[in-house]
gemmi code that builds the backbone of each chain (N, CA, C; Angstrom):
import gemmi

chains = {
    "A": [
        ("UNK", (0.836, -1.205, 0.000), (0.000, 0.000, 0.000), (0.867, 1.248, 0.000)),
        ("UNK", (0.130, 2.741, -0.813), (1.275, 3.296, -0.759), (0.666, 4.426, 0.593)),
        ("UNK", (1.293, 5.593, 0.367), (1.178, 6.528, 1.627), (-0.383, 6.657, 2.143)),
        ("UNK", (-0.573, 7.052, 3.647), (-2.190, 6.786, 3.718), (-2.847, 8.398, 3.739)),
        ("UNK", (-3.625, 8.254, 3.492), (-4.690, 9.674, 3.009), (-4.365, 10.203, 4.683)),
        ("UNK", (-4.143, 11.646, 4.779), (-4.179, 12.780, 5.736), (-5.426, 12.260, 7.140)),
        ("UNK", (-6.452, 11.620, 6.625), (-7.563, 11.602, 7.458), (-7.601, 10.328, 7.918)),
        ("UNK", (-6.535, 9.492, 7.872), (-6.986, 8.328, 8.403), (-5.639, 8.012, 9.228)),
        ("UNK", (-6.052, 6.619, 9.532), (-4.799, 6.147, 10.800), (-4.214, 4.880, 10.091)),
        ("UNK", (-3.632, 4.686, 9.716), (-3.089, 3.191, 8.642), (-2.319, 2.526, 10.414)),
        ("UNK", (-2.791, 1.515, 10.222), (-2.244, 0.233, 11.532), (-1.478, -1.391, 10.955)),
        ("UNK", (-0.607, -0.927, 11.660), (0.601, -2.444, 10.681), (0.243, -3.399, 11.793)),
        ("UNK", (0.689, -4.121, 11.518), (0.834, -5.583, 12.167), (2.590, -6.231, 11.501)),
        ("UNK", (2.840, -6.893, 13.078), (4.554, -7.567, 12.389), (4.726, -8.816, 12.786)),
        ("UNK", (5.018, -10.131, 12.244), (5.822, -10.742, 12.626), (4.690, -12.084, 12.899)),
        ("UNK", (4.691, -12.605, 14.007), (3.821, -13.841, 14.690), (2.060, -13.107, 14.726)),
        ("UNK", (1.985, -11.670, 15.084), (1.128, -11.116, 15.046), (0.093, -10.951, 14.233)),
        ("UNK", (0.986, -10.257, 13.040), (0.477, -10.515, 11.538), (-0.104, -11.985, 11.029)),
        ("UNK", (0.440, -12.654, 11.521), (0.322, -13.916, 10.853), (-1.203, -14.596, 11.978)),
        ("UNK", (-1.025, -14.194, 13.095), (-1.976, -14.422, 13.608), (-3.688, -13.768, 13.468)),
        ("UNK", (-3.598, -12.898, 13.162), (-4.787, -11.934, 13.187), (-5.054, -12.019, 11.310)),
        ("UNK", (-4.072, -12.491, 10.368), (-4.641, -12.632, 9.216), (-4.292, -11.158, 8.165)),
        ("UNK", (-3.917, -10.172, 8.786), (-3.807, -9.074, 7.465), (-2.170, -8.337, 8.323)),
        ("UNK", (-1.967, -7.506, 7.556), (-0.509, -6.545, 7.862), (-0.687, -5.430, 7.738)),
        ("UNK", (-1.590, -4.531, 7.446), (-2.375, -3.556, 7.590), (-3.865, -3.131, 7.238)),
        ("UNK", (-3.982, -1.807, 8.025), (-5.421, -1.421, 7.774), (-5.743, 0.034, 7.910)),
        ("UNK", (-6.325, 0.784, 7.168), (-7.098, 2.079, 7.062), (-7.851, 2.286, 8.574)),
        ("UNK", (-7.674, 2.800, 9.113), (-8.731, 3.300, 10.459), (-9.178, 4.286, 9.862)),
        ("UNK", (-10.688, 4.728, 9.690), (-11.059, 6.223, 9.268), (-11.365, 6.666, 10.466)),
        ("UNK", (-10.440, 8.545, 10.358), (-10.283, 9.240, 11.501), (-10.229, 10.622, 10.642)),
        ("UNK", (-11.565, 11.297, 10.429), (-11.523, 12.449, 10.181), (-10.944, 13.527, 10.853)),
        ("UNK", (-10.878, 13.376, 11.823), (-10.432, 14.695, 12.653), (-10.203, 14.009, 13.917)),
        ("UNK", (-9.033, 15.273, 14.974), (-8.963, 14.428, 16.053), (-10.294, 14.659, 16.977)),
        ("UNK", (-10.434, 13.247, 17.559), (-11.785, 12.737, 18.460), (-11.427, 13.242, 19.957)),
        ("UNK", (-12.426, 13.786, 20.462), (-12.597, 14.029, 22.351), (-13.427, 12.918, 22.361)),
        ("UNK", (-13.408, 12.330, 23.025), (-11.829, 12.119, 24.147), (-11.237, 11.528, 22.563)),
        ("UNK", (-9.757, 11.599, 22.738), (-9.011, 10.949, 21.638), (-9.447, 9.340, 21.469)),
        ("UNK", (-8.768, 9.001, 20.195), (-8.624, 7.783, 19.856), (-7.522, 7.659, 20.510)),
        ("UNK", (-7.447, 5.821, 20.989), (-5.687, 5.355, 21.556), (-5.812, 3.905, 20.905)),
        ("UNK", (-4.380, 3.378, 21.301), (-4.086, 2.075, 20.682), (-4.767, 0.818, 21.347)),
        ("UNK", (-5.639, 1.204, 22.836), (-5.917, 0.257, 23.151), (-7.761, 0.523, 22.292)),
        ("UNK", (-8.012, 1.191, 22.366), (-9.235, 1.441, 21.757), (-8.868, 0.277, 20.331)),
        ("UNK", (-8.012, 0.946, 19.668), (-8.166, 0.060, 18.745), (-7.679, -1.507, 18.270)),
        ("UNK", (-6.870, -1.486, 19.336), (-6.498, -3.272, 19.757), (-7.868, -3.914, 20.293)),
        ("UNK", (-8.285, -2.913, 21.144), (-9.901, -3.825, 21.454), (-10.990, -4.076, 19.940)),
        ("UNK", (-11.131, -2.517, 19.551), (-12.122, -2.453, 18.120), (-11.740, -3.479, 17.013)),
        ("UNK", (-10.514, -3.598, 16.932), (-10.004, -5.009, 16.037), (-9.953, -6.346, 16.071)),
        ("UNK", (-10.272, -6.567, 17.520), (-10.347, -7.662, 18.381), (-8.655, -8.607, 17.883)),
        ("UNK", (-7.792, -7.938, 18.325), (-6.464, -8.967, 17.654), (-6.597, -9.253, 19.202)),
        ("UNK", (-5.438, -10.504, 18.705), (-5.341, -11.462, 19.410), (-4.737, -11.344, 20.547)),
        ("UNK", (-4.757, -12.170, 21.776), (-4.344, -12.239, 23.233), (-4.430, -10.563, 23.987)),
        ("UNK", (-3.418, -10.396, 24.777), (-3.525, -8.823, 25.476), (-2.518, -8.284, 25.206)),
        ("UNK", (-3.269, -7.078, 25.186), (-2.175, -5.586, 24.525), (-0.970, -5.686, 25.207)),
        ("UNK", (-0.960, -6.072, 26.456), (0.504, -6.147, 27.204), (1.264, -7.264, 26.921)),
        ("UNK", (1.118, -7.611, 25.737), (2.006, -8.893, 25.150), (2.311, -7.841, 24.005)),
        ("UNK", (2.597, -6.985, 23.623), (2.645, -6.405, 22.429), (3.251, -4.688, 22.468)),
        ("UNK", (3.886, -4.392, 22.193), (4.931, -2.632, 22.160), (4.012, -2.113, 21.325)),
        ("UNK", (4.201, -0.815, 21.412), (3.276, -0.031, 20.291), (4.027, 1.225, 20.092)),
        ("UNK", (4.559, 1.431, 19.018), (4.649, 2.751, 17.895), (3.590, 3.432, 17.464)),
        ("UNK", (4.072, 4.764, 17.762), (3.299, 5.700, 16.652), (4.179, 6.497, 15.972)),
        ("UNK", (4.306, 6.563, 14.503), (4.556, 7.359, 13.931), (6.603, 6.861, 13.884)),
        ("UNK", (6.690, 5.293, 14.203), (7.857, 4.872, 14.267), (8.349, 5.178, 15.570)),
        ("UNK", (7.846, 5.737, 16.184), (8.300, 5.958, 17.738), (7.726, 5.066, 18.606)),
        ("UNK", (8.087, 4.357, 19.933), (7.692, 3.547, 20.761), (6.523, 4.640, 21.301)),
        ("UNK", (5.115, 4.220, 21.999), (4.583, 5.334, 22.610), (3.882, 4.486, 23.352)),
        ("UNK", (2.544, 4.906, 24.168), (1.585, 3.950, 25.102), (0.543, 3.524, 24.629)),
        ("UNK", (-0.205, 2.740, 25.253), (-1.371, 2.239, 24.693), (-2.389, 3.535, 25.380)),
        ("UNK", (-2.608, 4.334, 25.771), (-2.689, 5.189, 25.786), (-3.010, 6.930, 24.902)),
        ("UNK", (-1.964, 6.405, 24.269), (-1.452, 8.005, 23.772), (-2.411, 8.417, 22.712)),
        ("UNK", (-2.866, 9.424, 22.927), (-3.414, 9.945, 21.541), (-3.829, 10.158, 20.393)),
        ("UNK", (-4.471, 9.559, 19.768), (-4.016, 9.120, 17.871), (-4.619, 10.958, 17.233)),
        ("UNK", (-3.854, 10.778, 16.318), (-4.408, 11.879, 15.565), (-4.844, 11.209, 13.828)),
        ("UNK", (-5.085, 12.266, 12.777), (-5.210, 11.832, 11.251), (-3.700, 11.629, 11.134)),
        ("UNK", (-3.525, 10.492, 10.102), (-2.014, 10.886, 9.429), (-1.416, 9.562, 10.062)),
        ("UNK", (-1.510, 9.651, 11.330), (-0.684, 8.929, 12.149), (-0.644, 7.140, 11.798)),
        ("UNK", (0.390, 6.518, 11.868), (0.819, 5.050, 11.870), (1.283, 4.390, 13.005)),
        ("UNK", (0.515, 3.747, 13.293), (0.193, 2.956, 14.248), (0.443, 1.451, 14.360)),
        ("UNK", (1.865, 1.458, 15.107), (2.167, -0.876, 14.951), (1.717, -0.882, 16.011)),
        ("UNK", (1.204, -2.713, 16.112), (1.825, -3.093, 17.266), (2.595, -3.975, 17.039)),
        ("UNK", (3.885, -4.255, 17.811), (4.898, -4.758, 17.595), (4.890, -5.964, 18.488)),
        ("UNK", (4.587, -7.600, 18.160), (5.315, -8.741, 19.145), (6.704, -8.768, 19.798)),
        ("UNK", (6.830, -9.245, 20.784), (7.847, -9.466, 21.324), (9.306, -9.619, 20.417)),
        ("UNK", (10.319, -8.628, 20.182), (11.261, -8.106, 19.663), (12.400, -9.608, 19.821)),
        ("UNK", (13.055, -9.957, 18.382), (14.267, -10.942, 18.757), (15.069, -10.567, 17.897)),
        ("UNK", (15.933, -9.340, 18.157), (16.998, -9.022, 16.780), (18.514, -9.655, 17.401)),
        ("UNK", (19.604, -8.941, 16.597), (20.911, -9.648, 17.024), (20.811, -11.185, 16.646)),
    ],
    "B": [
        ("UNK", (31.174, 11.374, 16.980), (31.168, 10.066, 17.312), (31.224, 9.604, 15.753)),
        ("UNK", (31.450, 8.724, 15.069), (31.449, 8.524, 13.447), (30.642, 7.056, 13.318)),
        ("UNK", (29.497, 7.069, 13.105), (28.677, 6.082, 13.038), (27.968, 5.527, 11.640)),
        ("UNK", (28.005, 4.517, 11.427), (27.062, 3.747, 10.062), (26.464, 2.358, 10.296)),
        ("UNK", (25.111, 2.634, 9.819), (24.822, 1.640, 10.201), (24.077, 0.816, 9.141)),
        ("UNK", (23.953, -0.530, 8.441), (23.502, -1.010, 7.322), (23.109, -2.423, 7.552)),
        ("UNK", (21.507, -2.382, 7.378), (20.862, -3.624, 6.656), (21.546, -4.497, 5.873)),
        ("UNK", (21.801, -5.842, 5.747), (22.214, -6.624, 4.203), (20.562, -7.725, 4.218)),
        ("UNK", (20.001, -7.696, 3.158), (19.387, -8.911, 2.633), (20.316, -10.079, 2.234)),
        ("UNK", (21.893, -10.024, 1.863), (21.909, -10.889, 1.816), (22.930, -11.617, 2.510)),
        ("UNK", (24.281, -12.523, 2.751), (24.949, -12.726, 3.505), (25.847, -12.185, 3.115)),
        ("UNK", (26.462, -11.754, 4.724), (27.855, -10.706, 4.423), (29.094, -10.974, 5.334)),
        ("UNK", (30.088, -10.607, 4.933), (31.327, -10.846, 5.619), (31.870, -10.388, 6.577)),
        ("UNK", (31.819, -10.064, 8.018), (31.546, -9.183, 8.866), (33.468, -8.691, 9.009)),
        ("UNK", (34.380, -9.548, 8.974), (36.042, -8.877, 8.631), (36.047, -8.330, 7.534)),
        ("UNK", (35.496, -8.453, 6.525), (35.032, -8.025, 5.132), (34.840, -6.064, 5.418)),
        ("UNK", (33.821, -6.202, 5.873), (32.935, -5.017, 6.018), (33.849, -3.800, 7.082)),
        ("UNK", (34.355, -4.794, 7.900), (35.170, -3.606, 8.758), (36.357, -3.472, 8.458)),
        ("UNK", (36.889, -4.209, 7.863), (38.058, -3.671, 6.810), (37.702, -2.725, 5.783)),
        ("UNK", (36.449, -2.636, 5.232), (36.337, -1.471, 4.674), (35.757, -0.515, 5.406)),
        ("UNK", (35.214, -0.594, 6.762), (34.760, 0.236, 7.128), (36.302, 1.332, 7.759)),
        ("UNK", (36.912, 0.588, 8.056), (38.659, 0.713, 8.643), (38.910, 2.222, 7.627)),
        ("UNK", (39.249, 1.082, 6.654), (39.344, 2.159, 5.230), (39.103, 3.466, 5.084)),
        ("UNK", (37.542, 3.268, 5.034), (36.675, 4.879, 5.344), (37.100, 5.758, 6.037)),
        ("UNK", (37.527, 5.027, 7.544), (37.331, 6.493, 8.432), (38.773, 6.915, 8.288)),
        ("UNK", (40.033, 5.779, 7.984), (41.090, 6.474, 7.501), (41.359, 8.089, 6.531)),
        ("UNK", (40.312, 7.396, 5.128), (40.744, 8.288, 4.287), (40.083, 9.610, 4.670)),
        ("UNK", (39.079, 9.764, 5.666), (38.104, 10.554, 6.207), (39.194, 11.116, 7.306)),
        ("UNK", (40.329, 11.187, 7.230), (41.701, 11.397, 8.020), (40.664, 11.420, 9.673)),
        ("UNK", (40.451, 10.496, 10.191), (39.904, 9.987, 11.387), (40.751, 9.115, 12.065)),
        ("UNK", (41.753, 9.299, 12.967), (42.470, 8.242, 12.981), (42.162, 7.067, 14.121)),
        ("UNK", (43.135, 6.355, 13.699), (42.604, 4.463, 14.511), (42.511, 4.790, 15.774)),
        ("UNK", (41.365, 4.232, 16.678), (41.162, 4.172, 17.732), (42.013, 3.420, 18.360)),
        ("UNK", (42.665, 3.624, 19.637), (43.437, 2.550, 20.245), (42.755, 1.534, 20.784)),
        ("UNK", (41.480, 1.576, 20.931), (41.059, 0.446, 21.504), (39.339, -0.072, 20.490)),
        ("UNK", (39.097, -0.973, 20.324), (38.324, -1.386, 19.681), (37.455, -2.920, 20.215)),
        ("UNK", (35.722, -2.299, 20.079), (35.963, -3.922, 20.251), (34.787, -4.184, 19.534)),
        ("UNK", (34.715, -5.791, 19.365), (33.932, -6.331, 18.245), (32.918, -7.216, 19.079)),
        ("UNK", (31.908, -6.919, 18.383), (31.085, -8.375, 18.755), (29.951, -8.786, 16.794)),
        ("UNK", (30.708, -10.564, 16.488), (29.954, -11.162, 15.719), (28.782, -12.116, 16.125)),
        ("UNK", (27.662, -12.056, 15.965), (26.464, -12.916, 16.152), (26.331, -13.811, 14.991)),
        ("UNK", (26.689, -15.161, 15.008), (26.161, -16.227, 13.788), (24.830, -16.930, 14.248)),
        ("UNK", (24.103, -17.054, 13.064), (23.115, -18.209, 13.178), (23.480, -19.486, 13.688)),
        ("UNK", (22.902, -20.237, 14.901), (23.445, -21.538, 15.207), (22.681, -22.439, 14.567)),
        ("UNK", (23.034, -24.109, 14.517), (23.062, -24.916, 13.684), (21.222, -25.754, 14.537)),
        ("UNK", (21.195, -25.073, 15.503), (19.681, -25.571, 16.436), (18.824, -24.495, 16.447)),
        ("UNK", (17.452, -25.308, 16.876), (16.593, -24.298, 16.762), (16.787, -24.549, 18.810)),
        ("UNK", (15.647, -23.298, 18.828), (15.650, -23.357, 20.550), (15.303, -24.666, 21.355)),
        ("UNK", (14.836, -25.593, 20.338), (13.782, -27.003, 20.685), (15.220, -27.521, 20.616)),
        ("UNK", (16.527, -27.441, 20.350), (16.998, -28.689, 19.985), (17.307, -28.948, 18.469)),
        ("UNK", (16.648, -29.005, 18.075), (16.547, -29.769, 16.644), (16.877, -28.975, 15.667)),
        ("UNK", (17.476, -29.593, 14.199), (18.125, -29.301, 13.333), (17.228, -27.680, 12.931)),
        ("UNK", (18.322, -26.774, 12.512), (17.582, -25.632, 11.895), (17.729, -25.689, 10.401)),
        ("UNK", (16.997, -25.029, 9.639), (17.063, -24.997, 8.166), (17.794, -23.835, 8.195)),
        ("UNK", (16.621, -22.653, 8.511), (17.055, -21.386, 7.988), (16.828, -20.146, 9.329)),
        ("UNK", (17.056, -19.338, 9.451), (16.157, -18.177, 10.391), (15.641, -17.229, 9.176)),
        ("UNK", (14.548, -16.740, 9.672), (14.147, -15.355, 8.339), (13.983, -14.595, 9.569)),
        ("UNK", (14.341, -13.161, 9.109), (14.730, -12.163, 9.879), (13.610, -10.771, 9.570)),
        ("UNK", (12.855, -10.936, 9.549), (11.984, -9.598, 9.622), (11.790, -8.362, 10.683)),
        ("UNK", (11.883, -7.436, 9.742), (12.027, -5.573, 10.346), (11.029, -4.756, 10.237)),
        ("UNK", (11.149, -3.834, 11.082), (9.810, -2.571, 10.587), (10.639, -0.984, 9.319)),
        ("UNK", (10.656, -0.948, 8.460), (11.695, -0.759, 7.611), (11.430, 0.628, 8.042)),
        ("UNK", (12.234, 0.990, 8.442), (12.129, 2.653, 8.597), (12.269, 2.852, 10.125)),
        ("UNK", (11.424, 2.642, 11.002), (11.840, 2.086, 12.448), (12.944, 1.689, 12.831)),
        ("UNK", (13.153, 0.865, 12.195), (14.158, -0.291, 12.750), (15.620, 0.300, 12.296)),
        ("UNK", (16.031, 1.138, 11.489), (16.798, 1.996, 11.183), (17.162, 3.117, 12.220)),
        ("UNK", (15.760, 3.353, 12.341), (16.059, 5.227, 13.407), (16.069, 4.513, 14.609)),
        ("UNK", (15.759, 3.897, 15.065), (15.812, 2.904, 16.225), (17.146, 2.512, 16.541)),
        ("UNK", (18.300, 1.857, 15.568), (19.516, 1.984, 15.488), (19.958, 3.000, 15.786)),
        ("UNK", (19.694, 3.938, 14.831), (20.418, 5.063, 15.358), (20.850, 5.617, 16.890)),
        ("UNK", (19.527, 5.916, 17.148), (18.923, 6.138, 18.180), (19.736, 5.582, 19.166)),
        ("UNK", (19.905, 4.615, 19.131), (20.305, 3.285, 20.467), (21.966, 3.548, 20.057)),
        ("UNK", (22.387, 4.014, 19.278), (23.596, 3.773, 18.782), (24.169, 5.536, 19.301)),
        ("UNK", (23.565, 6.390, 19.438), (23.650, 7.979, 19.297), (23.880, 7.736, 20.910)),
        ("UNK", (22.782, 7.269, 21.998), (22.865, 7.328, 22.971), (23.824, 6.555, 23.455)),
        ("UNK", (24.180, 5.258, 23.137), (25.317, 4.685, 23.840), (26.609, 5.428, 23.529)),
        ("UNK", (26.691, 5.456, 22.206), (28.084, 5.913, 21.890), (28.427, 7.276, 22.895)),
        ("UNK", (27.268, 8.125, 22.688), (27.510, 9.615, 23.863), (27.742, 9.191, 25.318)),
        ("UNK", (26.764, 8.080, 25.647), (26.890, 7.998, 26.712), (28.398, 7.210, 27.478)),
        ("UNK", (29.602, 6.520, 26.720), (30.759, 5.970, 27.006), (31.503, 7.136, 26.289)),
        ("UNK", (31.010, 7.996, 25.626), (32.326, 9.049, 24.933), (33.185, 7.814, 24.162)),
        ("UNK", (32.423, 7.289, 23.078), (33.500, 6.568, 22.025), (33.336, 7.462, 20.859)),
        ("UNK", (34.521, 6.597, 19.497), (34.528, 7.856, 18.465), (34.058, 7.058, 17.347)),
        ("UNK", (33.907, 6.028, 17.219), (33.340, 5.424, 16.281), (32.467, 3.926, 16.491)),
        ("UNK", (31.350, 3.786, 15.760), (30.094, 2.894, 15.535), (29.697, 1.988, 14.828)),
        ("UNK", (30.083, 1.065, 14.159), (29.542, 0.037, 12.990), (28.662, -0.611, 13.476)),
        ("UNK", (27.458, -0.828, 12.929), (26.234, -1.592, 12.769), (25.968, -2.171, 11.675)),
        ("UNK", (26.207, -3.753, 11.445), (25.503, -4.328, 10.482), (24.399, -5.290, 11.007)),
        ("UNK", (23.349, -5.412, 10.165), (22.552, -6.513, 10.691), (22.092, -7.481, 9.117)),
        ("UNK", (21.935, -8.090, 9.488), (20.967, -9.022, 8.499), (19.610, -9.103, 8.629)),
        ("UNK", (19.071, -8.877, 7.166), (17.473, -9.479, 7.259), (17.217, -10.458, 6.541)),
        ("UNK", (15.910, -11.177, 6.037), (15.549, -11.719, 5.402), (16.451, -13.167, 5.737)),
        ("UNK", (16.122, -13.880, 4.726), (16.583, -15.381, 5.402), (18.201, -15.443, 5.519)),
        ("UNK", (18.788, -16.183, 6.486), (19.975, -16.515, 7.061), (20.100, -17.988, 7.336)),
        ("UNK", (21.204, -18.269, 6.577), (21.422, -19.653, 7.006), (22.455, -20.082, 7.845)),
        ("UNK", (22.549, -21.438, 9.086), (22.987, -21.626, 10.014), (24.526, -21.337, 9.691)),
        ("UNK", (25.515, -20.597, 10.165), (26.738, -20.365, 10.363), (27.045, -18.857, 9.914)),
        ("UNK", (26.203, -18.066, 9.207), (25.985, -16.699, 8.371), (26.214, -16.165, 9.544)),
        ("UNK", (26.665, -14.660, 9.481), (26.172, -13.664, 10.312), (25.340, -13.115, 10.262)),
        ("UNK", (24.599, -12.789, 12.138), (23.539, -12.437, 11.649), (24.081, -10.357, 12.140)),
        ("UNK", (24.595, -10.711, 12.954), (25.054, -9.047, 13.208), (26.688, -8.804, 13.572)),
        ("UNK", (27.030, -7.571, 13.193), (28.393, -6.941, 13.646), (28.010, -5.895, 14.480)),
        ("UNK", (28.510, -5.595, 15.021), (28.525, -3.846, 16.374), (30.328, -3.873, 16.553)),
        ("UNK", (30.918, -3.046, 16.159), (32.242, -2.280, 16.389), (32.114, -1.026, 16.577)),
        ("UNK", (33.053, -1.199, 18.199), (32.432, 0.367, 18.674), (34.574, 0.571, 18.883)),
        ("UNK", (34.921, 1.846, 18.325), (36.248, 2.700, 18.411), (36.399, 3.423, 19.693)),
        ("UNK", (37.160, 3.401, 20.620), (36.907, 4.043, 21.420), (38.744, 4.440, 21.531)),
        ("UNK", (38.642, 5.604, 22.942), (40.477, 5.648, 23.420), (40.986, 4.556, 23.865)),
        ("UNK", (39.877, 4.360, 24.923), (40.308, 2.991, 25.891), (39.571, 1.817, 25.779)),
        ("UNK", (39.967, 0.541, 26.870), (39.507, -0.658, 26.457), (38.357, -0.716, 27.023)),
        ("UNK", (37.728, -0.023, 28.039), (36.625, 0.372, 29.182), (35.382, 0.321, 28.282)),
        ("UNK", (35.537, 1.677, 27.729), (34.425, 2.202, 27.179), (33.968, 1.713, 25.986)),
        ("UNK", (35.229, 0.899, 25.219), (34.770, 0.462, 23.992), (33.719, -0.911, 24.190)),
        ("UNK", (34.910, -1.888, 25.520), (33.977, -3.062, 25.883), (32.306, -2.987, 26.512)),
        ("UNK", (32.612, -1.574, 27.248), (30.949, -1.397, 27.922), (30.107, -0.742, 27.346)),
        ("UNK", (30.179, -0.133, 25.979), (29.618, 0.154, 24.984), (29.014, -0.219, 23.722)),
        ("UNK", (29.773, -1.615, 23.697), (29.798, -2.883, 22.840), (28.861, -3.899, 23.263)),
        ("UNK", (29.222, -3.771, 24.851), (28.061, -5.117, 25.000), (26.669, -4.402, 25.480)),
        ("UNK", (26.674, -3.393, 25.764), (25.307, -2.439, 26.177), (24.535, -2.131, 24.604)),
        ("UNK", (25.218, -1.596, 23.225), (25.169, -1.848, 22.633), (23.885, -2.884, 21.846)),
        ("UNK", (24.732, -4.009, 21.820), (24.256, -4.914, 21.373), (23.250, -5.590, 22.383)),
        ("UNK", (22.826, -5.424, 23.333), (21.814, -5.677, 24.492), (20.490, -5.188, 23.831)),
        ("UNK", (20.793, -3.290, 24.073), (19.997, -2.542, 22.823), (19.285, -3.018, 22.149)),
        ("UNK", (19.657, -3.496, 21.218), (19.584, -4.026, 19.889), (18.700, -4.901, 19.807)),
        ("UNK", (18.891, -5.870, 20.842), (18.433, -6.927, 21.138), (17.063, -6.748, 21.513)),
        ("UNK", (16.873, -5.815, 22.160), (15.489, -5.869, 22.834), (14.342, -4.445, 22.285)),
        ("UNK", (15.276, -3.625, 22.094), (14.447, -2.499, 21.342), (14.768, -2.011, 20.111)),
        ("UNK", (15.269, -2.767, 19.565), (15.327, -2.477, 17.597), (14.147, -3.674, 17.328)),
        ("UNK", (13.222, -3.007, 16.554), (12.089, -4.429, 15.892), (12.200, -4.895, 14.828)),
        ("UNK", (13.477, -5.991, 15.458), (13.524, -6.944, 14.704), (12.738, -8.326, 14.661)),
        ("UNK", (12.468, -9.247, 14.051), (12.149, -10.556, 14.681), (12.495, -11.531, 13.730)),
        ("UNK", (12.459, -13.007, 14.732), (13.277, -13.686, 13.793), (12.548, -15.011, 14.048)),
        ("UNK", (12.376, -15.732, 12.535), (11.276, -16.971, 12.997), (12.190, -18.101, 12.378)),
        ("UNK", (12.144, -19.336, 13.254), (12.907, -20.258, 12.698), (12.429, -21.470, 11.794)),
        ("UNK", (12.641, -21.763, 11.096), (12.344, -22.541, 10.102), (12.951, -24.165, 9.990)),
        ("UNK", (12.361, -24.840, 10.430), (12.496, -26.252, 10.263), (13.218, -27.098, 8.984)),
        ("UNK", (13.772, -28.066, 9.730), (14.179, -29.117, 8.105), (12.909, -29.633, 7.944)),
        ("UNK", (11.750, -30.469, 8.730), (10.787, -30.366, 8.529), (9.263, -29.484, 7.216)),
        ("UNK", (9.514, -28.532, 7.089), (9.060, -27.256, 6.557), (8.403, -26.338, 7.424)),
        ("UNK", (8.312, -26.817, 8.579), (7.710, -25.807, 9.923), (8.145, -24.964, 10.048)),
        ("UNK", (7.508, -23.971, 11.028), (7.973, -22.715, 11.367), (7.631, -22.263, 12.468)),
        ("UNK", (8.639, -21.637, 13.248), (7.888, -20.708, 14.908), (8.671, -19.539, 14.684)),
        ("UNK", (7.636, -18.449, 14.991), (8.593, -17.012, 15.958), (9.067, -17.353, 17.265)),
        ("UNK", (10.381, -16.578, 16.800), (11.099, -17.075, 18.762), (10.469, -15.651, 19.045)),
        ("UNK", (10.221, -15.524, 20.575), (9.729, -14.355, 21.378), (10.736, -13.810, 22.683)),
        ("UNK", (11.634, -14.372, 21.963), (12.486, -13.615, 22.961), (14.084, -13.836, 22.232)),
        ("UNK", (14.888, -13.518, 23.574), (16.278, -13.481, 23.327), (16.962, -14.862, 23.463)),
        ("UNK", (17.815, -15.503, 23.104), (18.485, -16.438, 23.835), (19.395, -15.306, 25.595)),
        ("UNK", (19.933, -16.516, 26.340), (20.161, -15.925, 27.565), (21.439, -15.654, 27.245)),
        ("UNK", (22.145, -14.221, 28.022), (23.072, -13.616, 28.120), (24.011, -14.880, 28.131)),
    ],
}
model = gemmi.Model(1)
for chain_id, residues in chains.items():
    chain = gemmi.Chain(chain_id)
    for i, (resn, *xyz) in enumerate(residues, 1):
        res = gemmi.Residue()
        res.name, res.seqid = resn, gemmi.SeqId(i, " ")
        for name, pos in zip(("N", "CA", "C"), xyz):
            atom = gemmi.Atom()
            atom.name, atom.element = name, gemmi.Element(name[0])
            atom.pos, atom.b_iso = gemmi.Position(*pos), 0.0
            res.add_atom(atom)
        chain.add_residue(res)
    model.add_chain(chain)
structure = gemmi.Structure()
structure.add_model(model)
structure.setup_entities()
């Protein structure tokens, strides 16, 4: 897929994750930012992926951030499985 | 601090690479650190079960997993005061005896280069998103979810 439209939230999936839940990304439509905000657990729940968010890191925007934090338009959103580099 | 850091898809020579990396910072009139230290990571010939491995495939978040290096590489290096950084890693499939990573960190002394090297590559280990799934002689496959132990 190429860059995602200004108004939405594009959400990756990596690794055991991806493979578990069936796709590697997705369009969230997010016209504008929401009161109370959108967050990553909102949408780990709305997606229903698999097991609990605290098995899983989350980026926004390539940065580590919380399940928590804020979403705005624009923004890219992983969640990342348990990390094995080196 | 003089840092580079590079992806290979495919297999690479890790004395290879820092001999040319050597090279570089020479002609870049940077001169040799007195103390240096290395750490190579190969694919082993087992999977975590024991049993014969085929292959590892190595998957990244491409763009992340770069500034993430950096990142981890900017702060250690500042934080031991060394003068130079090599990062190679491997992605995509690796076969048992390949490398899978280099980290050469230049430093004055032997201190900072060794406690920078293995902090380093700790880093790396746990907050660069990488992952790596092992692949059976069988045709099976698992993600490992963690590290092997220090």
């Amino acid at each position: 897929m190429g860059e995602p439209p200004a108004n939405g939230i594009r959400i990756r999936l990596f690794a055991g994750l991806r493979e578990q839940a069936g796709w590697a990304e997705q369009q969230w439509p997010l016209n504008a930012a929401s009161e109370p905000p959108l967050t990553p657990q909102q949408l780990w729940e709305a997606l229903q992926l698999p097991g609990p968010l605290s098995s899983v890191r989350i980026a926004i925007n390539q940065q580590f951030s919380r399940a928590d934090a804020p979403l705005n338009p624009g923004d890219e959103l992983a969640f990342l499985p348990p990390i094995s580099g080196g | 601090m003089r840092l580079r850091i590079a992806l290979h898809n495919e297999a690479f020579e890790p004395l290879d690479d820092l001999a040319r990396w050597h090279a570089e910072l020479q002609a870049q009139s940077h001169p040799r650190s007195a103390a240096e230290s290395l750490f190579i990571g190969r694919v082993r010939g087992e999977t975590a079960d024991g049993s014969a491995l085929a292959a590892l495939e190595l998957e990244h978040y491409p763009g992340m997993t770069e500034r993430q290096l950096e990142q981890l590489a900017q702060d250690c290096g500042t934080r031991h005061g060394v003068r130079s950084c090599l990062i190679q890693h491997r992605i995509g499939r690796v076969l048992p005896g390949e490398a899978i990573v280099l980290v050469a960190i230049g430093a004055d002394r032997r201190g900072p280069a060794q406690r920078c090297c293995q902090e380093l590559l700790e880093a790396l280990k746990h907050d660069a998103p990488f992952w790596k799934k092992e692949w059976h002689r069988d045709g099976s496959s698992s993600w490992i979810t963690g590290n092997t132990p220090f």
